[in-house]
VOPAGU-2260 file (C-alpha; in pm, 1 decimal, decimal comma):
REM VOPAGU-2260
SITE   aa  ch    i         X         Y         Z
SITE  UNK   A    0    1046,9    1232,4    -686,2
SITE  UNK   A    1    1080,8    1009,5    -333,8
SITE  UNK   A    2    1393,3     830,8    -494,5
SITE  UNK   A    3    1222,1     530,8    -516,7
SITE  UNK   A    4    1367,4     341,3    -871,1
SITE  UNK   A    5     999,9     241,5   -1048,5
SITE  UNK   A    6    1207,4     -85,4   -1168,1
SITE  UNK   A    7    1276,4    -233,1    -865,4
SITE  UNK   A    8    1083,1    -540,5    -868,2
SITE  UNK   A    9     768,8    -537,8    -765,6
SITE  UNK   A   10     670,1    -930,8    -679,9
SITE  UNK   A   11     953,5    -982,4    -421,8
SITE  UNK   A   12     860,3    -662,4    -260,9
SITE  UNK   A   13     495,0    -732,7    -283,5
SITE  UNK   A   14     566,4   -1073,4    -146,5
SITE  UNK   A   15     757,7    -925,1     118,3
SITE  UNK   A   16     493,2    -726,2     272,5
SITE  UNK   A   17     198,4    -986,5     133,4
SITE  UNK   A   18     383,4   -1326,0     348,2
SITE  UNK   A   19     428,5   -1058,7     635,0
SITE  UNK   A   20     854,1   -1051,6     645,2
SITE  UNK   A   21     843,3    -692,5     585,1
SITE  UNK   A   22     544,3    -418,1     729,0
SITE  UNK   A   23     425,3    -161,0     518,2
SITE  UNK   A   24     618,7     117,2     831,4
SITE  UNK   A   25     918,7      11,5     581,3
SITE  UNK   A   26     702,6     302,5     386,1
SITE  UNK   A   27     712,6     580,8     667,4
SITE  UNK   A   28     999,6     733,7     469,2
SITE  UNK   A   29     782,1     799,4     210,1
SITE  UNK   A   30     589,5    1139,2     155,0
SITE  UNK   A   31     307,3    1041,2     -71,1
SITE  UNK   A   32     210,8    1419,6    -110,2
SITE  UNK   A   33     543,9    1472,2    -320,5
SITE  UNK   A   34     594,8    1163,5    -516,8
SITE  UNK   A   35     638,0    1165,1    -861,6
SITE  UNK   A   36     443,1     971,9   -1206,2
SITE  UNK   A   37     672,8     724,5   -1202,6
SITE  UNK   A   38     681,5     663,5    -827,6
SITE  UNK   A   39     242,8     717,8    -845,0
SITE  UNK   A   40     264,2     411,0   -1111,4
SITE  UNK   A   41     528,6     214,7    -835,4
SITE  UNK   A   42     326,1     178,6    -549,3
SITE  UNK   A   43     -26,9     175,6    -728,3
SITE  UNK   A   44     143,7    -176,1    -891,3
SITE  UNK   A   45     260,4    -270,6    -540,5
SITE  UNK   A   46    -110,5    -210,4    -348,1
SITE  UNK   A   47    -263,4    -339,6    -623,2
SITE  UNK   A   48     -25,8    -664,4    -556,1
SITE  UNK   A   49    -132,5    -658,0    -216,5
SITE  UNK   A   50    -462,4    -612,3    -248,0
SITE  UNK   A   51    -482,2    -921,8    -456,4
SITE  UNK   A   52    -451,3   -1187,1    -173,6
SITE  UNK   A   53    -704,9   -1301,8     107,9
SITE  UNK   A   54    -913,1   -1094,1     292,5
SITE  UNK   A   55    -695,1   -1208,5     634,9
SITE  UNK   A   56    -377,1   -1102,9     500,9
SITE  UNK   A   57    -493,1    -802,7     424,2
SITE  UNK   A   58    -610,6    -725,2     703,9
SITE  UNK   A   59    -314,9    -886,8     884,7
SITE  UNK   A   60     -59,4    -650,3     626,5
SITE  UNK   A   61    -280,8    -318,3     707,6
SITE  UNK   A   62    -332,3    -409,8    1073,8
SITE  UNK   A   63      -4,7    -409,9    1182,9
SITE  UNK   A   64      38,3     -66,1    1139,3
SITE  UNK   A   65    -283,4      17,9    1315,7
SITE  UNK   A   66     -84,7       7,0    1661,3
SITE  UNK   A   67     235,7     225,9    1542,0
SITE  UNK   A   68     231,5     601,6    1610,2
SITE  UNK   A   69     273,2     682,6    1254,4
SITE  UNK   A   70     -20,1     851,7    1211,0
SITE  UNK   A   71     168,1    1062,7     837,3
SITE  UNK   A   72     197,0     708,7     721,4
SITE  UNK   A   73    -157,8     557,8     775,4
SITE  UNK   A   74    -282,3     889,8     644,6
SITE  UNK   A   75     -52,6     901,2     320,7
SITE  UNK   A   76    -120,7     543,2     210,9
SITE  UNK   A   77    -487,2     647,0     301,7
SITE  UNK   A   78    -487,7     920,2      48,7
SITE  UNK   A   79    -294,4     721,7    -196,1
SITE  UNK   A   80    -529,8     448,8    -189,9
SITE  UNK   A   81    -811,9     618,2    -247,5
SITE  UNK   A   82    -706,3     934,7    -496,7
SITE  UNK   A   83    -499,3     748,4    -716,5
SITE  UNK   A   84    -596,3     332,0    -657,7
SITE  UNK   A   85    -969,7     326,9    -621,2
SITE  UNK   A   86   -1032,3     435,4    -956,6
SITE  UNK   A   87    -840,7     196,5   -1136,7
SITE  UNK   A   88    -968,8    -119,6    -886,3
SITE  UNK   A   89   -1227,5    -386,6   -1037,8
SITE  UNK   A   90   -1536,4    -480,1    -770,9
SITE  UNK   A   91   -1323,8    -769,9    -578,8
SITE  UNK   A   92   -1027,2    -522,6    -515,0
SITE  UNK   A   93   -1279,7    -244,6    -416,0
SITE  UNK   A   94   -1384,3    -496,0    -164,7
SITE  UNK   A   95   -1033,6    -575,0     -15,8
SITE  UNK   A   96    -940,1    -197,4     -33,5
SITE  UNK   A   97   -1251,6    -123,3     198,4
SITE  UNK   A   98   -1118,1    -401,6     409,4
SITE  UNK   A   99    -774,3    -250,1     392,0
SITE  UNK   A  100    -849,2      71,4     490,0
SITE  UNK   A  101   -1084,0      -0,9     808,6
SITE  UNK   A  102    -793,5    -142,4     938,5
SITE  UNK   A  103    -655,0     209,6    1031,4
């Protein structure tokens, strides 16, 4: 497991990143090939969050990182996205996701 405590609360961290006070490169001390269940079930709540808002935030909250030279980040939220989000997403989110990750 990353560490990360699955109860820490998800809207005021999702709000964070979603009104733009806080970039997602707070995540670049994440390894999403070694997270655990309960840490899987964490962040698939918190993209799910942020995928839930307008098509220019999200590509304002996923294009800031586009610039920053951390290349294991993009790539691990990239993976996470897709492998363990996508499947769960209904046709809107789908739609923001694909949005999301052409920002990379």
């Amino acid at each position: 497991s990353s560490g990360i405590n699955a109860e820490w609360p998800l809207r005021p961290g999702s709000s964070l990143i979603s009104n733009k006070t806080v970039s997602l490169s707070v995540l670049k001390i994440v390894n999403f090939a070694e997270i655990g269940t309960d840490d899987v079930d964490f962040f698939k709540e918190l993209f799910r969050k942020i995928l839930n808002v307008s098509e220019v935030l999200i590509t304002e909250i996923f294009g800031r990182l586009q610039p920053l030279p951390l290349d294991n980040l993009k790539n691990g939220i990239k993976v996470f996205l897709k492998h363990f989000l996508k499947p769960e997403l209904n046709a809107e989110e789908k739609k923001n996701l694909r949005i999301a990750l052409k920002c990379f």
